[in-house]
C-alpha positions in Angstrom: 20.1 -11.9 -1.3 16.5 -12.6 -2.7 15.6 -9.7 -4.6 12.2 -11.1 -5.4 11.6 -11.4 -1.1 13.5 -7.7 -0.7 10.8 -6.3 -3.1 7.7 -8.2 -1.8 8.7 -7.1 2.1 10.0 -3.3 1.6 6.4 -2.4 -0.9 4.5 -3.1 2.0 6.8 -1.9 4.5 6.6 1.7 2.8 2.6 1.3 2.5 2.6 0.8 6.3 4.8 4.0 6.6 2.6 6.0 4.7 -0.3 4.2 6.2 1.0 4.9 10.4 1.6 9.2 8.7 -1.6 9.2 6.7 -4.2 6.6 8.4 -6.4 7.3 11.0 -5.2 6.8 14.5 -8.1 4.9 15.1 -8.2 3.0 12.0 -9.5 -0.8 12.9 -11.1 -1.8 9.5 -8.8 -3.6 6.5 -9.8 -3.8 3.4 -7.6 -5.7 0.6 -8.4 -6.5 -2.9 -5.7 -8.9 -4.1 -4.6 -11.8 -2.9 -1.2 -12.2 -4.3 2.2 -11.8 -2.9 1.8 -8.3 -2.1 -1.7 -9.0 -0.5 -0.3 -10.7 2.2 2.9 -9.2 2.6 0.8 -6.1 3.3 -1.7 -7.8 5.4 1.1 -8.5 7.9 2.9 -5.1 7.6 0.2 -3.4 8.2 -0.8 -4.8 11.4 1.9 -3.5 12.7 0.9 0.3 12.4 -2.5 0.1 13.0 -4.6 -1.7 15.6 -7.4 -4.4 12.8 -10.2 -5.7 14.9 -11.8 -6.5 11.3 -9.5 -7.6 7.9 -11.6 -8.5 4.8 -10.2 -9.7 1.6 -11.3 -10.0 -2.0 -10.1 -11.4 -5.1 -10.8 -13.4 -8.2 -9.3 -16.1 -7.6 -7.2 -16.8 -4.5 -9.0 -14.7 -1.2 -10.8 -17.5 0.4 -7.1 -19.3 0.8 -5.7 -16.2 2.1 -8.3 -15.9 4.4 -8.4 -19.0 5.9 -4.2 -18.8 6.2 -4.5 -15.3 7.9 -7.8 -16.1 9.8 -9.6 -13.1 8.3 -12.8 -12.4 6.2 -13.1 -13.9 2.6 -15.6 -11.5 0.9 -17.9 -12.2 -1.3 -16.9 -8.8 -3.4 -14.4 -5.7 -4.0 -17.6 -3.7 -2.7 -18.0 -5.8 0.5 -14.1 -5.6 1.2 -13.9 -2.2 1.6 -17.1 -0.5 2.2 -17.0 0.6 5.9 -13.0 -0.1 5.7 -10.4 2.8 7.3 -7.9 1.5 5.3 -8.1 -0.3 1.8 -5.1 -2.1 -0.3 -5.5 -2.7 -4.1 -2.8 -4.9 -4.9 -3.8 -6.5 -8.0 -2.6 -7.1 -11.6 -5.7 -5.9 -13.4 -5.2 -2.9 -16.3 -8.7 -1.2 -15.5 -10.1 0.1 -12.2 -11.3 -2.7 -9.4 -12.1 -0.2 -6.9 -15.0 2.4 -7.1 -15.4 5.6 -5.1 -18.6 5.2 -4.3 -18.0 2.4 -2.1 -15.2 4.4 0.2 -16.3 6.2 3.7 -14.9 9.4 4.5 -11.6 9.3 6.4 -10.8 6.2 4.5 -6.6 5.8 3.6 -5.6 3.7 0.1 -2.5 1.8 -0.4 -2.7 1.2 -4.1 -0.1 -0.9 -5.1 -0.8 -2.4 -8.5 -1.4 -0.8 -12.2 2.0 0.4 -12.5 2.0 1.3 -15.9 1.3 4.9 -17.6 -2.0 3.4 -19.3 -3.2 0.8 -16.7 -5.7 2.0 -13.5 -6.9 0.7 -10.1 -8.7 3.3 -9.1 -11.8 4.7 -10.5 -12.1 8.9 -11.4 -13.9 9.1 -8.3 -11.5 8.1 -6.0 -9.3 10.2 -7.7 -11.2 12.7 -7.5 -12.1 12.5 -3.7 -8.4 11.3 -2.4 -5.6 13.7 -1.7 -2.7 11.9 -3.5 0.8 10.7 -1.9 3.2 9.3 -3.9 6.8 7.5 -3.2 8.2 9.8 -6.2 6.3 13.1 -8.1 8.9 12.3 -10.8 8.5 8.4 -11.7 4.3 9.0 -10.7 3.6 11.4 -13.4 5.1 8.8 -16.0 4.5 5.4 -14.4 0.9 5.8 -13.1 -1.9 5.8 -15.1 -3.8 6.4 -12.0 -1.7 9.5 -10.9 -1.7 11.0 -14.4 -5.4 11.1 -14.7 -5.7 12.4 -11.1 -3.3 15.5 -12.5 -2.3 16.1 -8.9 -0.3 15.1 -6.3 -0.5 16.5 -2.7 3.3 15.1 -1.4 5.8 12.7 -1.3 5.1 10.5 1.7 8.9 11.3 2.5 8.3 14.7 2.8 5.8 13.9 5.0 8.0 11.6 7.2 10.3 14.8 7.1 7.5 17.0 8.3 8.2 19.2 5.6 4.6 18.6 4.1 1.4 17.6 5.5 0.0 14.2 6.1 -3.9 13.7 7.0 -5.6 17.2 7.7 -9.2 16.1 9.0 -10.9 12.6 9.7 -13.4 12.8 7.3 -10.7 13.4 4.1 -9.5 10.6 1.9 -6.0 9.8 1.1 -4.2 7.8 -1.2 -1.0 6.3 -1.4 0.3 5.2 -4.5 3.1 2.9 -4.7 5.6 2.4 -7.5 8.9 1.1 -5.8 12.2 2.8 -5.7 15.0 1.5 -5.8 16.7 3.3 -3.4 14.1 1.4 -1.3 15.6 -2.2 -2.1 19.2 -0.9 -1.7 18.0 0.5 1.8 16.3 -2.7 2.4 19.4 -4.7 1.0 21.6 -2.7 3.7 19.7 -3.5 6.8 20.0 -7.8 5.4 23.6 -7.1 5.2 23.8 -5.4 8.9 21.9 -8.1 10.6 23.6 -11.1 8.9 27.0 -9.5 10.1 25.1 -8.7 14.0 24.7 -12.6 13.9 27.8 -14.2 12.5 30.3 -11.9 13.2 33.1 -14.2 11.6 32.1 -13.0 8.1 34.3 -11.7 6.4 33.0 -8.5 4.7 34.8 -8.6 1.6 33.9 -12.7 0.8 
């Protein structure tokens, strides 16, 4: 199996789990800043929770490619992709934040995907400071996440969510963010349902080859 492919499709494929629990029903506004790998992996994943009349993208370097690939908007800044957006992604590589909390409307939901490291950020202090924070795992957030560590809180794990054993989304008008670091547990899941299929569709193989 492609473990580079495994990781790029289950990221987004928990983003869009957190995003159909913690998004807006209504939700028709994408924002993305990135336009990497994970970019588009979560442009398509997402799409498939929530209903996008309008997807914008930003990025340094790559967005106006994306966008003509995916047929969507190629913006002309961060600021432009997501102000007005119900749900923004920040999947990028950079080490200091590219997205400010001045630019986010209430009920907004984030899927921050990038600055995985204890002293890199994505996100500014005021989006921290206006989101109510999900995570994939308290324990590897509070040591991976730069972003996490200077909110200082975390509301839930989206899987206790899922469980119903915490809350998701409480109003329209609050903010939420996701922040994803990746579990393997996630992969090995992810690596399961590959091995299922392929044996659904060629039942001659043999299992132990």
């Amino acid at each position: 199996m492609d473990g580079r492919l495994i990781t790029e499709v289950r990221t987004a494929a928990v983003s869009a789990v957190a995003t159909e629990r913690l998004a807006k029903p209504n939700a028709s506004v994408l924002g993305i800043i990135g336009s990497g790998v994970q970019a588009r992996s979560h442009l398509e994943a997402l799409r498939l929770v929530r209903d996008f009349g309008e997807v914008r993208v930003w990025s340094p370097n790559r967005s106006v490619e994306l966008a003509r690939e995916h047929g969507v908007h190629a913006a002309a800044s961060a600021e432009e992709a997501v102000q007005g957006a119900d749900v923004v992604v920040t999947a990028t590589t950079s080490q200091t934040p590219v997205l400010c909390g001045e630019w986010l409307s209430p009920g907004v939901h984030i899927n921050a995907v990038g600055a995985p490291r204890p002293d890199w950020r994505e996100l500014d202090d005021e989006v921290l400071r206006r989101a109510r924070v999900y995570v994939d795992s308290r324990e590897a957030a509070l040591k991976e996440s730069g972003d996490v560590i200077a909110a200082g809180r975390i509301v839930a794990e989206v899987g206790e969510v899922v469980a119903g054993t915490k809350p998701g989304r409480q109003s329209a008008e609050e903010v939420t963010l996701f922040k994803s670091l990746g579990l393997a547990v996630e992969d090995v899941a992810t690596a399961e349902l590959i091995y299922r299929e392929a044996l659904n569709e060629s039942p001659s193989i043999n299992p132990s080859s």
